[in-house]
C-alpha positions as CSV (number, residue, x, y, z in Angstrom):
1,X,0.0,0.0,0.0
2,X,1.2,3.3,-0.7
3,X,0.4,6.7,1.4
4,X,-2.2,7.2,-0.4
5,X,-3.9,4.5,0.9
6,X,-2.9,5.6,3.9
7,X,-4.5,8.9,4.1
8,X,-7.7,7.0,2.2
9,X,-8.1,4.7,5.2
10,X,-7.5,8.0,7.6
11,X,-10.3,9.4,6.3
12,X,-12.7,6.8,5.7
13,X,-12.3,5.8,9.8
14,X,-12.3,9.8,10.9
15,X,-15.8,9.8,9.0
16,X,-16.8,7.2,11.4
17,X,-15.5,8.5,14.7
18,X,-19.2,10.0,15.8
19,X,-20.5,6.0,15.1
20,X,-20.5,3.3,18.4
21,X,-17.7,1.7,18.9
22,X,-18.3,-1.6,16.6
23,X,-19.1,-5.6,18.2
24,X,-16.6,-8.2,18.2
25,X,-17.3,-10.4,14.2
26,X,-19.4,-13.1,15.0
27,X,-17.0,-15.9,13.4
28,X,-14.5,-14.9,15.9
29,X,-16.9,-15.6,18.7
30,X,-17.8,-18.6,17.1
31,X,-14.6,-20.2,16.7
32,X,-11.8,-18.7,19.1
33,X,-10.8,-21.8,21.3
34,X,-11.3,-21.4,25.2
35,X,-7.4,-20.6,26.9
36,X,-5.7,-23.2,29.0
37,X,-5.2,-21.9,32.5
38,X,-2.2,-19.9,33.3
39,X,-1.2,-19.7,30.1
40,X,-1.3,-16.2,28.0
41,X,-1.3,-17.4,24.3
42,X,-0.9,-14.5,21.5
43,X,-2.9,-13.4,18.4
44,X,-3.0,-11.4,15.3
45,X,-6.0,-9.3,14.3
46,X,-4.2,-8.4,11.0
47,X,-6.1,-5.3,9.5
48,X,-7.6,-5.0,12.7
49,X,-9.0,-1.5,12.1
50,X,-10.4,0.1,15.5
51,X,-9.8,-2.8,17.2
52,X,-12.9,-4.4,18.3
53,X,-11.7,-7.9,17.6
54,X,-8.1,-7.7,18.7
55,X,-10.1,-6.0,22.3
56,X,-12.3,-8.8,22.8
57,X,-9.5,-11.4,22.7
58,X,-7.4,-9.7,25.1
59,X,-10.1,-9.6,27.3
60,X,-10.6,-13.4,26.8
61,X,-7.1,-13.9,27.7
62,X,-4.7,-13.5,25.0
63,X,-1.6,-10.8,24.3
64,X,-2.5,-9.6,21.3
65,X,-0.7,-7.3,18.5
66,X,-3.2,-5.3,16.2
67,X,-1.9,-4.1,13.3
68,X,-3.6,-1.6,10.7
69,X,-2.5,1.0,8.3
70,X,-4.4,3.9,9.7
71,X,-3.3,5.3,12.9
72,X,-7.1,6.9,13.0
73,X,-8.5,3.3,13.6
74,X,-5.7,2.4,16.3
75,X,-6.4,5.8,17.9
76,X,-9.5,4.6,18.4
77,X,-9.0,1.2,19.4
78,X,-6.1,3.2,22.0
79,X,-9.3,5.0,23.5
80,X,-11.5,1.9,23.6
81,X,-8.6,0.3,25.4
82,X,-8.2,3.2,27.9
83,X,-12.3,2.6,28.4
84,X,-12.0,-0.9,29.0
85,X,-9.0,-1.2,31.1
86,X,-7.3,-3.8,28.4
87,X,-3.4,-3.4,29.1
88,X,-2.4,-6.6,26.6
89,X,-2.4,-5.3,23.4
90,X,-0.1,-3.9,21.1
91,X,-1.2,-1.1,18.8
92,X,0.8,-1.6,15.4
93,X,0.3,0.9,12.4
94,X,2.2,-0.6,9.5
95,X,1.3,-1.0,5.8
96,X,0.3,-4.8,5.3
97,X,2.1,-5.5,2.9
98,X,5.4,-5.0,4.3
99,X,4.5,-6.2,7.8
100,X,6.8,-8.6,9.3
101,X,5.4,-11.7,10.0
102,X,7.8,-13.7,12.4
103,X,6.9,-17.5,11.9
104,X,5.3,-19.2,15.0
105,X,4.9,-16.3,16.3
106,X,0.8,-16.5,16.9
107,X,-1.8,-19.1,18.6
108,X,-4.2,-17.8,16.6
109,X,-4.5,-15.3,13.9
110,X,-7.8,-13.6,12.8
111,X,-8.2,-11.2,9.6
112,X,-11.7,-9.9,8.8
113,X,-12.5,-7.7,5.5
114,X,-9.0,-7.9,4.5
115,X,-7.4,-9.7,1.4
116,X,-4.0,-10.2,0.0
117,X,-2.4,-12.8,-2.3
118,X,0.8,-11.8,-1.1
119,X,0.5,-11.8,2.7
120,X,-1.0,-15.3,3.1
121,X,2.2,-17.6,2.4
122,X,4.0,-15.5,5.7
123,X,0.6,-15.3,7.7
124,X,0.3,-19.1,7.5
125,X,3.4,-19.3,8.8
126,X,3.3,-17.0,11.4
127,X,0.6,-19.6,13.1
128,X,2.5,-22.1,15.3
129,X,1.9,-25.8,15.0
130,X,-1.9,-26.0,16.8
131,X,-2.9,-22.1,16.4
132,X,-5.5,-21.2,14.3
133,X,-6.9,-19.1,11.4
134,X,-10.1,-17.3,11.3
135,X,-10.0,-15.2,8.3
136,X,-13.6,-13.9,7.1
137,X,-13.7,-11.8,3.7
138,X,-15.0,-10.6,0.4
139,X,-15.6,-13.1,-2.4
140,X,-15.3,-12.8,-6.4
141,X,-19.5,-12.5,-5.8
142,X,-19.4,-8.8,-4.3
143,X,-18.5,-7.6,-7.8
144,X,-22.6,-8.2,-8.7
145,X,-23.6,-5.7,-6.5
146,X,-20.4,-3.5,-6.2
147,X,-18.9,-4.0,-9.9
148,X,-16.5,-1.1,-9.1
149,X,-14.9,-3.4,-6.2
150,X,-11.8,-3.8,-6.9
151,X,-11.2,-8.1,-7.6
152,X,-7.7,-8.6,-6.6
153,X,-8.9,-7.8,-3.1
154,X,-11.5,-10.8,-3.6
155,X,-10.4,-14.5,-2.9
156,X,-11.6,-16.6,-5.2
157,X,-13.5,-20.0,-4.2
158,X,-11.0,-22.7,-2.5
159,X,-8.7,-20.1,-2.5
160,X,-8.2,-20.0,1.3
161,X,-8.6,-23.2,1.6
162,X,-5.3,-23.5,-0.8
163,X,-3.1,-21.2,0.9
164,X,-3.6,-22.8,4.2
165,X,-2.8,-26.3,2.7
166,X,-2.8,-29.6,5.1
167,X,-4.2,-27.8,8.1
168,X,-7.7,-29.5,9.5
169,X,-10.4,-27.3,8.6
170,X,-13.1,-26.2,10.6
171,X,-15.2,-24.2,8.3
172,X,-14.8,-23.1,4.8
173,X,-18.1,-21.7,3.7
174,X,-19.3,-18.8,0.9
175,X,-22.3,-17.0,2.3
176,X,-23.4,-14.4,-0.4
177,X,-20.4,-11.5,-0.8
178,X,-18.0,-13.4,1.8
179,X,-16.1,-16.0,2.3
180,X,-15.4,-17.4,5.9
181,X,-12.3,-19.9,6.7
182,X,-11.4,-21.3,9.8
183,X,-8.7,-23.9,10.6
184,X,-6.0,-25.5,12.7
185,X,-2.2,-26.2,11.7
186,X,-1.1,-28.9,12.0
């Protein structure tokens, strides 16, 4: 992503600073495995915007690292934090696709509304061996209401389920515009 995208993704979220402060996405509530005791496993909310997903897992038990491109949206998710009293996450703002991805780094990893060829070979490695994906976004079928979306930004059918190869999935479904994936390395 360039600046520009930047500043496009500043202004889209400062248009939406007067609006409540957004739910946790029902997939990850769905799907996000209970936490062993006295253990603090880490996740990923990769695009994570404001923050509302990357909040709710902290406050279920994990350290978790949100990273977005628009320091708006993690302004806001810094606020929410403050609000909550949530003291285990890490506020990132870094452009995607540059964004280093340490291998075995994450439990579990969740993406929501964001899509990237390019990012998904180091974010399926990022997932240690028994973490888990829960990735939930736009499909090749938003272009029949919203022919102006841009495709490459829309995974194709099997397409997840490709890039995350061998691992045991949980859920790969198409409902409408989006595609939702869930599933455990192995």
């Amino acid at each position: 992503m360039s600046a520009q995208d930047r500043a496009k993704w500043n202004t889209r979220y400062r248009s939406r600073a007067g609006e409540d402060y957004p739910r946790p996405d029902l997939l990850l509530l769905d799907y996000t495995p209970a936490i062993p005791l006295n253990t603090r496993p880490r996740a990923l909310d990769l695009a994570g915007g404001v923050g509302q997903n990357g909040l709710w897992l902290a406050e279920q038990g994990y350290t978790v690292d949100i990273l977005d491109i628009s320091r708006v949206a993690l302004d806001r998710a810094s606020a929410e934090m403050g609000v909550r009293g949530v003291r285990t996450v890490n506020l990132l703002c870094i452009d995607l696709d540059d964004a280093p991805l340490m291998p075995d780094s994450y439990d579990l990893v969740c993406v929501f509304r964001f899509f990237n060829r390019a990012v998904l070979p180091r974010l399926a490695a990022c997932v240690k061996a028994g973490g888990r994906v829960i990735y939930e976004t736009f499909n090749l079928s938003i272009l029949e209401t919203r022919p102006d979306f841009p495709s490459d930004y829309c995974v194709r059918t099997g397409e997840l389920a490709a890039a995350f190869g061998k691992w045991r999935v949980l859920r790969d479904t198409e409902a409408g515009a989006f595609s939702q994936f869930v599933a455990i390395k192995p």
